[in-house]
NULOVO-21594 format. One record per residue (C-alpha): x, y, z; residue number from 1. Coordinates in steps of 0.2 Angstrom, whole numbers. Example, Ala and Ser with C-alpha at 12.3 -4.5 7.8 and 13.67 -1.06 7.14 Angstrom:
      xx      yy      zz   pos
      62     -22      39     1
      68      -5      36     2
! end
This chain:
      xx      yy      zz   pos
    1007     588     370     1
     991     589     362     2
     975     580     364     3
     966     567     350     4
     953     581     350     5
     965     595     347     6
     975     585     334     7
     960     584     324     8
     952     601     328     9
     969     609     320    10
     968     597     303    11
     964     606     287    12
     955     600     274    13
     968     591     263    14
     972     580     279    15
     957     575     285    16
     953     568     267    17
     968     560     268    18
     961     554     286    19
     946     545     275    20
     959     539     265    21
     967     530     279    22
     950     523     286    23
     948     516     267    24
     943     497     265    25
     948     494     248    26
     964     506     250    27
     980     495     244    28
     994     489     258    29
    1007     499     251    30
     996     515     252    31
     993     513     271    32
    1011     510     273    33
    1016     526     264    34
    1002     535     277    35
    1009     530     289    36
    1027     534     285    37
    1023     551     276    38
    1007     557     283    39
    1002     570     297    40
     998     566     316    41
     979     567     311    42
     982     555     298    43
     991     542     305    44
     981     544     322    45
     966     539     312    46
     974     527     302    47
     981     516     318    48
     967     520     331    49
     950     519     323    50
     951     503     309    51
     958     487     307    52
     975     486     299    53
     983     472     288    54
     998     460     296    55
    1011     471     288    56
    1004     487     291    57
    1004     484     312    58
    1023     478     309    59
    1026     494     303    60
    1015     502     317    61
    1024     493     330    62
    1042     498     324    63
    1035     516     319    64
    1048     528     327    65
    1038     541     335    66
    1027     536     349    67
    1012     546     350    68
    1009     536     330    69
    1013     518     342    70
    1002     525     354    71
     986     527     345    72
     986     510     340    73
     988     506     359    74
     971     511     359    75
     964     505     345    76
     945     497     351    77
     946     490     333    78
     964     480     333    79
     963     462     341    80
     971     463     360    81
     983     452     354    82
     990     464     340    83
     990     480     353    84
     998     467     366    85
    1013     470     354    86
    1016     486     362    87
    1016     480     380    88
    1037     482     382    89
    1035     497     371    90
    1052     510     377    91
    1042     523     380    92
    1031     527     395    93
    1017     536     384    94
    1014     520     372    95
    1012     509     388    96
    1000     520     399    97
     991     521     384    98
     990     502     383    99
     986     500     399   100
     971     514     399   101
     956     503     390   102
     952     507     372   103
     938     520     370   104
     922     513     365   105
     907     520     364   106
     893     516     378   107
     888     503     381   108
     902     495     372   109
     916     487     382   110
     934     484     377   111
     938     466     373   112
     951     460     386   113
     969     460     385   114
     978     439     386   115
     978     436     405   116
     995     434     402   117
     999     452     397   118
     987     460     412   119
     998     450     425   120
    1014     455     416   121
    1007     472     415   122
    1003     471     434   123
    1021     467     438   124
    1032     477     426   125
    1023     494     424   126
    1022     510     436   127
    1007     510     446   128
    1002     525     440   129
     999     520     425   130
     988     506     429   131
     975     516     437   132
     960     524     428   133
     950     511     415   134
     965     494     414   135
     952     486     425   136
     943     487     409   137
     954     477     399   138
     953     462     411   139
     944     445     407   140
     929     439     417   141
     938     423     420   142
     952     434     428   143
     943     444     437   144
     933     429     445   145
     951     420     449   146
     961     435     456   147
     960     434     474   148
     965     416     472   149
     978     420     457   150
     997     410     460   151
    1004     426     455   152
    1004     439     470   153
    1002     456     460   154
     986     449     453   155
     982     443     472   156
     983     462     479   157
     972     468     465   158
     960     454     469   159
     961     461     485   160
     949     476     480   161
     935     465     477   162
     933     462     494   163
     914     463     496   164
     913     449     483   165
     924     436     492   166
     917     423     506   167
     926     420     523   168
     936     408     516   169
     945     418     502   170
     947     433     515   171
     955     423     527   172
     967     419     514   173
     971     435     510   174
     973     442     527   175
     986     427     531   176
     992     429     513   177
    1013     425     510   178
    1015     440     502   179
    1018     458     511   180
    1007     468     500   181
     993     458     498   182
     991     455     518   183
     994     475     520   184
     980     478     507   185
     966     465     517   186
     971     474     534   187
     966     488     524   188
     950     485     521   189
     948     475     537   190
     950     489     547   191
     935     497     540   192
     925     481     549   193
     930     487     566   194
     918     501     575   195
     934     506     585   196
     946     510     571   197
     930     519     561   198
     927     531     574   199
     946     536     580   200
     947     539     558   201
     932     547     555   202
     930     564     550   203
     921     577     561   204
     916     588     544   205
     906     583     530   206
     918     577     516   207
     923     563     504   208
     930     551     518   209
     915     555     531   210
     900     549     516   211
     912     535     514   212
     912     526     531   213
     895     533     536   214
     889     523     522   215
     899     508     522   216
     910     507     538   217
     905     498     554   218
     899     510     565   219
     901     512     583   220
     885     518     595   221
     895     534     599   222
     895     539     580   223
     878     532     577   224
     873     544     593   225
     883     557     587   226
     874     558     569   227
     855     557     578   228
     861     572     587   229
     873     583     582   230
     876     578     564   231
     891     586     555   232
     881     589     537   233
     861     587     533   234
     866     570     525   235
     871     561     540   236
     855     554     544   237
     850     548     528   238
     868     539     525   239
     868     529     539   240
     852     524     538   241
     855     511     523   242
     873     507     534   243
     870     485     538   244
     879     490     556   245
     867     502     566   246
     858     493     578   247
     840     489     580   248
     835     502     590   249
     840     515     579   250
     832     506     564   251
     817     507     571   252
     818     524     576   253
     824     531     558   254
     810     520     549   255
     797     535     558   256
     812     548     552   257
     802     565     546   258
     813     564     531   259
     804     553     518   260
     823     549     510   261
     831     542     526   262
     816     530     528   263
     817     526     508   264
     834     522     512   265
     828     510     529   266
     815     502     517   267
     832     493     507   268
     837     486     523   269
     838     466     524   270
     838     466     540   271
     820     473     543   272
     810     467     558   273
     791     465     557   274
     786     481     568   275
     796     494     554   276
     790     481     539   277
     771     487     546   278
     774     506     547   279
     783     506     530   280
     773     496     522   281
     758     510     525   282
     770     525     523   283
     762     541     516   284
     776     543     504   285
     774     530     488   286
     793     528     486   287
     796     522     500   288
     781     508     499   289
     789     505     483   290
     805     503     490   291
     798     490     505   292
     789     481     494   293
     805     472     488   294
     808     467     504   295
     809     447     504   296
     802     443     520   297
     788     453     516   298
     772     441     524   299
     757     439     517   300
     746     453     527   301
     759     466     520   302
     761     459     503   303
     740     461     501   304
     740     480     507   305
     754     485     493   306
     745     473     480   307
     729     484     483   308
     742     500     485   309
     732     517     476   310
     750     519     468   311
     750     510     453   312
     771     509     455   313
     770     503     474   314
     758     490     462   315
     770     484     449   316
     785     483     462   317
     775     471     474   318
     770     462     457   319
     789     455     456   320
     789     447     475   321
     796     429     472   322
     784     425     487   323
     766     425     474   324
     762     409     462   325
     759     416     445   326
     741     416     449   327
     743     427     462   328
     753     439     452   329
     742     440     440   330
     728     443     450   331
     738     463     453   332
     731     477     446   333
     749     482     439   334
     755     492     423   335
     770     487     415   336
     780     504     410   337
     787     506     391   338
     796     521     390   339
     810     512     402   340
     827     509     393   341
     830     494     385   342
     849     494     387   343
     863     482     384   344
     874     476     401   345
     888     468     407   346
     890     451     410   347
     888     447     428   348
     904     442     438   349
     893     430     446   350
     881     423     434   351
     862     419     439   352
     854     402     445   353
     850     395     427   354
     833     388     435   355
     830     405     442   356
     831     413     425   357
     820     398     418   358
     806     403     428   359
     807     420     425   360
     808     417     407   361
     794     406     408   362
     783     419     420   363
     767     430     414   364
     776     444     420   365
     782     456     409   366
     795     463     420   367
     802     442     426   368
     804     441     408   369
     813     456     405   370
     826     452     419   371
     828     435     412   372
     833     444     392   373
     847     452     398   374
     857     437     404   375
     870     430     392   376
     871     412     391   377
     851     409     387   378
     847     390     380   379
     840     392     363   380
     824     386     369   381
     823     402     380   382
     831     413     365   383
     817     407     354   384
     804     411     367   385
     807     426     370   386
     813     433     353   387
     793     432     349   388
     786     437     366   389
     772     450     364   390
     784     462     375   391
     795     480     368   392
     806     477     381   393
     808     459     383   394
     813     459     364   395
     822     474     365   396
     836     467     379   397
     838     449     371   398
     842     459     355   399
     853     470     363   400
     860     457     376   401
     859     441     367   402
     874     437     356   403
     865     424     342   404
     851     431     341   405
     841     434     322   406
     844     447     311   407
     826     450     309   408
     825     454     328   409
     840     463     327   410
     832     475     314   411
     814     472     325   412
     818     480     339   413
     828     495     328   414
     811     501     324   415
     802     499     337   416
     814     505     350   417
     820     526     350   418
     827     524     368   419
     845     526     373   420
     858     513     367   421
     847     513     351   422
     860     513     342   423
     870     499     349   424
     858     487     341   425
     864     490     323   426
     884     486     329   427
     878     468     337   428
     886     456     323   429
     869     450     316   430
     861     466     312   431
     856     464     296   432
     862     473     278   433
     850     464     264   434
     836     476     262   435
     839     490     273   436
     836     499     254   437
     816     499     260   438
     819     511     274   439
     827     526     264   440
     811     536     262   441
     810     534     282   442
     805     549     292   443
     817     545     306   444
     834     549     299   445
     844     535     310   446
     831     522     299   447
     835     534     283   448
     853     529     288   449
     851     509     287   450
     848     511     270   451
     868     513     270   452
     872     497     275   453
     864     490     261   454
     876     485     244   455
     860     484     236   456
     852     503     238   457
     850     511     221   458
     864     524     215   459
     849     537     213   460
     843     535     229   461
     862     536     237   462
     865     552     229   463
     850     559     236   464
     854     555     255   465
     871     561     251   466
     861     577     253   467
     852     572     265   468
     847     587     279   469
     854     575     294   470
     872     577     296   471
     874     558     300   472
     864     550     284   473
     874     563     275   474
     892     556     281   475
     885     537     279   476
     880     539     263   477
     894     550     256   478
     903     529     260   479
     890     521     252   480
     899     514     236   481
     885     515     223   482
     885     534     225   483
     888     542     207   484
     904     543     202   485
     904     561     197   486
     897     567     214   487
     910     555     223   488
     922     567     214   489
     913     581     220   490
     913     575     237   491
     931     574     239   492
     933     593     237   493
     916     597     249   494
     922     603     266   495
     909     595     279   496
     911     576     266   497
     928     574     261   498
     935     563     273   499
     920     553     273   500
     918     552     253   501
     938     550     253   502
     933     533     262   503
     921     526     251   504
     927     508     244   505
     921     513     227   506
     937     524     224   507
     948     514     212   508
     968     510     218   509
     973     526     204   510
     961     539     214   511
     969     533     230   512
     987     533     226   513
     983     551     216   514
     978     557     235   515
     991     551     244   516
    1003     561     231   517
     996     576     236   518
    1003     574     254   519
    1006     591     262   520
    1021     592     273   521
    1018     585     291   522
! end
């Protein structure tokens, strides 16, 4: 069967105009319909995975008889989850693993959820192999923060694999759960808690399931002494040296490790006593006094030697130590870096202390300030502040984190920023449309592009990005409905623009319906 890609890779030129066709805003109801009845794969992939369709239309989508055409629209990022829930007793396996694997959306976009309703129906009715890969994806953070404790067993033994996240309380339920499966699956992971069963399982060769437990498992004093003396791979030391089960001893003894990464790795430890504190705190190698310095029972002798560290990032990590007043913090010689990524991220399963974030939103720290942007549920006051602090990056992540924040800022930090996840900025609902016309002239051709968005651009200045040298302003403004309706024309015969001049709102209902009629034979 072939792929999406090869689908379209094989589409001639005729199809993938009627492709833009498909992705058309202005194109009528009934044309759709007759896509979708009478048109190519290609087409009707388009048409029912990458818009939003009319009432009617996913009726027809729904009932369609062949399923790789149901299946796209499984997979539509575009469709609301309720439409695409639809398909959730769909006959055939292909439409419902296609369900169940998330929508693709483009980084760092996520997939809106599926109803509760249909992922718990979907964790009791479907193959498991189906629901591996990205459904995780498609599940609510209500959900996901109720699972282990769900009435509904199946959504208990897939609550089960958030075991790091749940207290004593909830894992004692689990292991003593009612149902078979869910107690089988805590055992599971129990197991990995007891020194005994870690070392009569673990591997004697470096491999997948060795790095695992070395990392993560409770370890024994026989495999602890076995890795300090004849490890199986170079690796071994370094692994366990961030595992929370060696003992002291052995802490101690790897934070004077020759291997600079095994004592970086000792310098995350929590459980750090005062005597390795000391000795990493003066380490020759800068990461790993970077490293310590976020240690949080740092005292205040140690705190001073990194605040006068020679390393201007061993500097700016101790600047950050909840320990310091805000005079103090101040009072370090640190630089705040720019040329970090400003980038959008997922809401915490487990949100923040809201007086926490406060006080770093409140803080004369760049970096505080920074961490506080990126949470979701900021008061206004908070929003407001930030949206005019004096910091790239602080309003960079409340633009791209922030869900009502202005369109000025929105459009702000466009400009300003050239990082990675840029380009997410300009799909955030606010981003502005009014007056991107200014920015056509713009050297940068993802500004040049803005000036698409805008109804108000000038045809003349649309048909001259239509030849734009950039690939990408070319597409967007081959869409851009004031383009000149003779070089509209032209466009629907130009290999590299059809589809996209094919999708251009401007085209009237007689244009549309004339392309459809030239259907070739699917």
């Amino acid at each position: 069967m072939p792929t999406p890609e090869q689908i379209w890779e094989d589409a001639d030129h005729a199809t993938r105009r009627l492709a833009g066709v498909a992705l058309n805003p202005s194109a009528p109801q009934d044309v759709l319909l007759h896509l979708l009845a009478k048109a190519p794969l290609a087409v009707r992939m388009v048409l029912c995975r990458d818009r939003v369709l009319p009432e009617a239309v996913v009726d027809a989508v729904v009932d369609h008889p062949d399923h790789r055409t149901r299946s796209f629209f499984a997979r539509n990022p575009h469709a609301d989850p309720a439409q695409r829930v639809r398909l959730v007793d769909d006959p055939h396996w292909f439409v419902r693993a296609h369900l169940a694997e998330a929508p693709r959306v483009t980084a760092p976009a996520e997939p809106r959820p599926l109803p509760d309703d249909a992922v718990v129906h979907m964790m009791n009715t479907y193959d498991p192999e189906h629901l591996g890969g990205t459904f995780y994806r498609q599940f609510s953070l209500a959900l996901r923060r109720s699972m282990a404790t769900h009435p509904d067993a199946k959504v208990r033994a897939w609550g089960v694999g958030m075991w790091g996240w749940h207290d004593t309380e909830i894992r004692a339920a689990l292991l003593s759960d009612p149902d078979d499966e869910v107690r089988r699956r805590a055992q599971d992971l129990l197991r990995h808690e007891d020194p005994v069963w870690v070392e009569s399982v673990l591997p004697d060769r470096s491999c997948h399931a060795r790095t695992d437990a070395l990392l993560h498992d409770a370890l024994s004093r026989a495999v602890v002494e076995s890795v300090l003396t004849a490890p199986a791979g170079p690796e071994d030391r370094r692994m366990i040296a961030g595992n929370p089960s060696i003992p002291p001893d052995v802490v101690v003894l790897l934070a004077a490790d020759p291997d600079a990464e095994v004592r970086r790795h000792i310098a995350r430890r929590a459980d750090l006593g005062s005597v390795e504190r000391r000795a990493l705190v003066t380490d020759p190698d800068p990461e790993v006094r970077r490293t310590v310095a976020r240690h949080p029972d740092l005292d205040h002798d140690e705190l001073r030697i990194l605040a006068a560290d020679p390393d201007p990032s061993v500097r700016l990590s101790v600047s950050l130590h909840p320990t310091w007043t805000e005079e103090e913090r101040a009072a370090i010689d640190y630089e705040v870096p720019l040329d970090e990524p400003f980038c959008h991220y997922p809401e915490l399963l487990l949100p923040r202390d809201p007086e926490a974030v406060r006080r770093d939103a409140l803080s004369g720290h760049p970096m505080l300030r920074r961490n506080a942007a990126r949470e979701r549920a900021l008061p206004p006051d908070l929003v407001a502040r930030l949206a005019a602090d004096d910091d790239l990056g602080v309003r960079v992540l409340l633009a791209q984190n922030q869900p009502d924040v202005s369109p000025a800022l929105l459009l702000r930090s466009f400009l300003e920023y050239t990082g990675p996840e840029r380009a997410h900025l300009v799909t955030r609902p606010r981003f502005p449309t009014h007056g991107l016309a200014a920015h056509a002239d713009d050297e940068d051709p993802a500004v040049r592009a803005l000036a698409a968005r805008d109804p108000g651009t000038p045809p003349a200045t649309v048909a001259r990005l239509a030849r734009d040298p950039e690939p990408a302003v070319r597409a967007a403004f081959a869409r851009h409905p004031n383009l000149p309706p003779a070089l509209l024309t032209e466009l629907l015969d130009d290999e590299e623009l059809a589809q996209h001049a094919a999708a251009n709102p401007a085209l009237t209902e007689d244009t549309l319906r004339a392309l459809v009629r030239e259907l070739p034979v699917s």
